[in-house]
N, C-alpha and C positions, 0 to 999 in steps of 0.2 A: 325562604331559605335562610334558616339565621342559626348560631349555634353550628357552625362549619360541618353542615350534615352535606353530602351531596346524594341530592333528589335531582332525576331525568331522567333523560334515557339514554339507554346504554345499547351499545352497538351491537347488535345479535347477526348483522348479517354475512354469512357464510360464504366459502368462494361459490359454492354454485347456484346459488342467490344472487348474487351482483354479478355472475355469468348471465344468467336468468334474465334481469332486469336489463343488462346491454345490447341482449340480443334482440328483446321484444323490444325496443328502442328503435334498431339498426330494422327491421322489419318492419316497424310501425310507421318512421321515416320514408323508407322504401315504397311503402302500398300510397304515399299521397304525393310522391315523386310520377311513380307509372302513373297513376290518376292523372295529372296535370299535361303529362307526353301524352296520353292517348288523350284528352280533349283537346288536345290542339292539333293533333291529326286526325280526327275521324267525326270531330265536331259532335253534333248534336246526336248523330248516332253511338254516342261512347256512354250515353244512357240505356241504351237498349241492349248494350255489351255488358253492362253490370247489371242489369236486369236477367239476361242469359247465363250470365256467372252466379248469381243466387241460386237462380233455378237449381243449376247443377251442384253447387252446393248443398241445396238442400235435398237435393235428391243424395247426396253423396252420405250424409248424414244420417237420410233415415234408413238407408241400408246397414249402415252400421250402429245404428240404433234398436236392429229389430230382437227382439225376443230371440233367446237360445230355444235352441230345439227340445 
């Protein structure tokens, strides 16, 4: 940078971007808070409870993944 050019970067980001970004934050925080509560109440079965939660995730998914009529 010589010759008083300014080369960076430059702030693009909008309010519903850095809405965006605080919420999956406040969510992302959230899901390894619950994580931590339920292994320490339900112990070693709190793997078999997020194995059950996939499932239905995934089933949740390919229904709404299927092909239009």
């Amino acid at each position: 940078m010589s010759g008083g050019s300014k080369e960076g970067l430059k702030p693009t980001l909008g309010l519903f971007d850095a809405t965006a970004i605080s919420v999956g934050a406040i969510i992302g925080a959230g899901i390894f808070v619950v994580t931590g509560i339920v292994a320490g109440l339900a112990g070693p079965a709190s793997v078999l409870s997020m194995v059950l939660a996939a499932l239905v995730s995934l089933l949740t998914a390919l229904s709404f993944a299927r092909a239009p009529p």
